[in-house]
N, C-alpha and C positions, 0 to 999 in steps of 0.2 A: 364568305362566298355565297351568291346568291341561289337559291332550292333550285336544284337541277332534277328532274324524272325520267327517268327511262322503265322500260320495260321489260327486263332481262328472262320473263319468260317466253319473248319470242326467239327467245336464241336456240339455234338449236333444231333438228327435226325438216330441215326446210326442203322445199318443194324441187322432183325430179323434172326437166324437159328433154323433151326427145329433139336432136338438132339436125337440119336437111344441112351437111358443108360439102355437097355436092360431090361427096368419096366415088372413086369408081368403082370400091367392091361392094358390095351389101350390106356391110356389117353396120349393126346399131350404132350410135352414136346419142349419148345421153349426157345431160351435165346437170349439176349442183347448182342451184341459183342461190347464192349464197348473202344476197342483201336482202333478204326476207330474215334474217337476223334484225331485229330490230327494226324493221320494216316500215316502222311508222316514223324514225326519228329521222327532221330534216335534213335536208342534203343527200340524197341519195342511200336514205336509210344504211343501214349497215353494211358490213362483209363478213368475210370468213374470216377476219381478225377478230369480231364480235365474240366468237367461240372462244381462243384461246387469252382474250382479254376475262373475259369470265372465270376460264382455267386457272391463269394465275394470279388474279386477285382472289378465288375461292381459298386457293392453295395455302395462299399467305397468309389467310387469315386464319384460316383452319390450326397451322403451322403456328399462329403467335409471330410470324415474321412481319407481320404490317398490324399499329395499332392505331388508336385514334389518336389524332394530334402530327401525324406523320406524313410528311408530302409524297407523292408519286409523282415518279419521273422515269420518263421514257425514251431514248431516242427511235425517231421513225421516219421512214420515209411518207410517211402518212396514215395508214388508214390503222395499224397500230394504235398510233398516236390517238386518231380519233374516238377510236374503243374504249382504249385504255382511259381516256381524258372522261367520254361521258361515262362509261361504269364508276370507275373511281371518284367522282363528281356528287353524281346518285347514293355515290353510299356516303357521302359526307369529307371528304377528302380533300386537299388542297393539291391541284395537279399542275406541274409543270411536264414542257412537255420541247424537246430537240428536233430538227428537223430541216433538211436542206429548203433554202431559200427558194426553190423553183416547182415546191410541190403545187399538187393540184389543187386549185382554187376550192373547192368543194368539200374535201380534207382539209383545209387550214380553217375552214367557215365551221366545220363542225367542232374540231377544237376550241375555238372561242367561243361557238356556242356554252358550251359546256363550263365556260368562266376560267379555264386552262389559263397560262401563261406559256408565252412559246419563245423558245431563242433558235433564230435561225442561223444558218449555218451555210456560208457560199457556197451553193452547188460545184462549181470547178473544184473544190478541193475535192471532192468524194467521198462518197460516203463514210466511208472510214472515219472521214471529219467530224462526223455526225456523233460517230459512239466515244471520238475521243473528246468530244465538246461536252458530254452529256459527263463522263467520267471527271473532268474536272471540275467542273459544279458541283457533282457529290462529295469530292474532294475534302473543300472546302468547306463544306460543314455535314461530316458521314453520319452523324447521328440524324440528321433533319429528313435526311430523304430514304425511300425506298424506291427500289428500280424494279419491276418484274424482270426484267429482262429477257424479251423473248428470246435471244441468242444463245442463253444457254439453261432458261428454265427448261428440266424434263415437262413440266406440265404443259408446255406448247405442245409435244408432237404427242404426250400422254392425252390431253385432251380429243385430239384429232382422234387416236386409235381406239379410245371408248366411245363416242360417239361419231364421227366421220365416217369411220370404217362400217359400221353397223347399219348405218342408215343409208350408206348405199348397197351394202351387202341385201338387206332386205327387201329397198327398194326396187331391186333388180332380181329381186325371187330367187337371187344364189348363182344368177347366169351371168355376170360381171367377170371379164375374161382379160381385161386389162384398164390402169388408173393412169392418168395422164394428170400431173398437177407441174406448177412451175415451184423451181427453187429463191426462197428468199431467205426467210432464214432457215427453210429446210425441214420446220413441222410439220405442214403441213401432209410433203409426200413422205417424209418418214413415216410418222404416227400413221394416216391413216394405210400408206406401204404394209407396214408392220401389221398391221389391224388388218387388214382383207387376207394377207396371206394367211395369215391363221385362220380367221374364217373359210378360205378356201382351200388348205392343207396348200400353200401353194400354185395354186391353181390359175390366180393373177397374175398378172407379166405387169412389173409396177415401173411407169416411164418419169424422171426428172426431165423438165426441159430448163436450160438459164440463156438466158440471152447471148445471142453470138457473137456482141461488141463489146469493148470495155466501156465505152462512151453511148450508151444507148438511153430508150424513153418508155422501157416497159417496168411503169412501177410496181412495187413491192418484191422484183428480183435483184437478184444478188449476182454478177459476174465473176467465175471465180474459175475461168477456164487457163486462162494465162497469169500469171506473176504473182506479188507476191500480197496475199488480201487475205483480211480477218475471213476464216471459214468459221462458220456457226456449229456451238457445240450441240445443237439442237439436229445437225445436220447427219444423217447417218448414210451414208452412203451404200452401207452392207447392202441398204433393203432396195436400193434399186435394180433394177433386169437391165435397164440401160439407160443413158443421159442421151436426151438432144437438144438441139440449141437452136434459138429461133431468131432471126433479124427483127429489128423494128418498125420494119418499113410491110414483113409480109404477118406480124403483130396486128397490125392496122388495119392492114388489107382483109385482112378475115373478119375483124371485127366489124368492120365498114359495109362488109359481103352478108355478114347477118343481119345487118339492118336493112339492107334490099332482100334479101331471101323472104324475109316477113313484113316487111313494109303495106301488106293489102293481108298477107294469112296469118292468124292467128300461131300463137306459139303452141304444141301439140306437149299437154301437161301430164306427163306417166307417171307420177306420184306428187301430190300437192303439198305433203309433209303433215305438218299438225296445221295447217292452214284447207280451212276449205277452198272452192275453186275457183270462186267470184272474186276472193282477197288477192289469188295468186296473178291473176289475168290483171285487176286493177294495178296490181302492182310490178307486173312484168316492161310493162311501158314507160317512159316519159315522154311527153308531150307527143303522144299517140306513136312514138317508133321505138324501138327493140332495141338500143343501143346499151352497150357491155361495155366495161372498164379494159384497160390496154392488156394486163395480163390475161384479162378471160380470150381477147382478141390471141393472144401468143396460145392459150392452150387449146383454142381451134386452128390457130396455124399448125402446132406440134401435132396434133391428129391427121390433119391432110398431109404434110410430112408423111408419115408414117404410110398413108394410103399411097402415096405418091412412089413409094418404096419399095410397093408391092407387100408391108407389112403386114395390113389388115386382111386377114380371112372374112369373108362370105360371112361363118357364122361365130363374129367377134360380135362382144358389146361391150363397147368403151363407155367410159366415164371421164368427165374432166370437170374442171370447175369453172364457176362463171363469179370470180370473186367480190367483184363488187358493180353496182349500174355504172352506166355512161356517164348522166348527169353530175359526177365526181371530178367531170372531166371536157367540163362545155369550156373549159379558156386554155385547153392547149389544142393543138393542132388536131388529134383522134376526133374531135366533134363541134369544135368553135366554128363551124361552117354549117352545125346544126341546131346548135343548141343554143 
């Protein structure tokens, strides 16, 4: 494989935005900008996969579970993959990597970046297809591969609640009064779920949202409202306050609504993370507009939800995550009209 680099201490630490989604009650409204992970690496630098790709390749190795000579393999619906493909690459690895045939153009570019091998997998069968494709490939020769497995590594949602939770508990001086994250494999709002409530004794109202179709285009969520689908062991449900579910059509729409919101104003930056101010602003933009990945679009639709409900109090301040840029996502329909 040919010397691949990344730079894994920008993972981590990343910068707060304060967001105008035009609620009718008062209440703050702040998000995680979460492709300043990796910020510098092509394709719309990283996401919040970044973090628990770091998670459980630390863990493994730490653990004597992954050594040299051993391939990684992962199935994803993308940005996973793209993590898992460039860390694992960086440290010397041979990555393969599964993943339905209809991902986002920007996600498969960084995979290959990284010198990955990918086997796709027909989108109409679903997802499901994805982890049972991936399972028979290890099958087939169990000693050659390692799988992190975000689905049912503790270290996904363990990662999140040592750092996720901490860094917006701090970021928000302790006044962070509910977390809004979407469900995919469920790390995310668990661990950091987990992680704020103890920091707060409580005091968070922690919200899952999963998409409200079975047939839907909000990547990196999981539908698992009706019939019968792999639930992720990653997934803890205890720690949520309550689930809601978002269409893909008003996904879009929010997302699409932030890129005219600031289209002429600047994004207002209430903690820059370990990045000074001038990096964050450079890097909040592609090709000069604010555009966010489909699930960041879903966890400002689930907040105006909420507002829309009569949920938000006057003096709430919400969190949610903005998981990965737009430009991940210039060849499907969310911004091929923009990008």
């Amino acid at each position: 494989m040919s010397e691949y680099v990344v730079d894994e201490s920008t993972i981590f630490e990343t910068p707060l935005v304060e967001l105008d989604l035009g609620v009718e009650s008062d209440a703050d409204v702040y998000a995680k900008v979460e492709w300043f992970n990796l910020h510098d690496a092509p394709h719309g630098g990283g996401s919040i996969k970044s973090r628990i790709a770091k998670g459980m390749l630390d863990g493994a190795e730490e653990r004597g579970e992954l050594e040299p000579g051993v391939t990684v393999i992962e199935p994803t619906s993308g940005n996973t993959g793209s993590e898992v493909a460039r860390l694992a690459a960086a440290r010397g690895y041979d990555v393969e990597i599964v993943m339905p045939d209809n991902a986002a153009g920007g996600k498969v570019d960084a995979v290959r970046d990284a010198g990955a091998e990918i086997h796709f997998v027909d989108a109409n069968l679903g997802y499901d297809a994805v982890i049972e494709r991936c399972e028979e490939i290890i099958a087939a020769d169990p000693e050659a591969y390692f799988r992190p497995n975000q689905y049912e590594n503790p270290d996904n949602p363990g990662t999140h609640e040592r750092t996720t939770a901490r860094e917006i508990y701090d970021a928000t001086d302790g006044d962070v009064t509910r977390f809004v994250a979407g469900v995919g494999t469920g790390g995310t709002i668990s661990g950091t779920g987990r992680g704020l409530t103890d920091l707060s004794d409580g005091a968070v109202e922690v919200v899952g949202f999963e998409p409200d179709e079975r047939l839907h285009a909000i990547d990196g969520l999981k539908y698992l409202k009706t019939g019968d689908h792999y639930h992720p062991e990653t997934y803890d449900e205890s720690v949520l306050d309550r689930t809601a579910y978002v269409t893909t059509s008003d996904a879009y729409d929010s997302a699409r609504a932030l890129r005219e919101r600031y289209s002429d104003d600047p994004v207002p930056i209430a903690d820059p993370g370990q990045h000074d101010e001038a990096t964050v602003r450079d890097h909040l933009r592609v090709d000069d507009q604010f555009v966010v990945g489909t699930s960041a679009g879903g966890g400002a639709a689930a907040v105006a939800n909420l507002d829309a409900a009569g949920d938000l109090a006057d003096d709430d301040v919400v969190v949610f995550m903005l998981c990965d840029r737009g430009d991940k996502y210039a060849d499907i329909p969310l911004w091929e009209d923009y990008l």
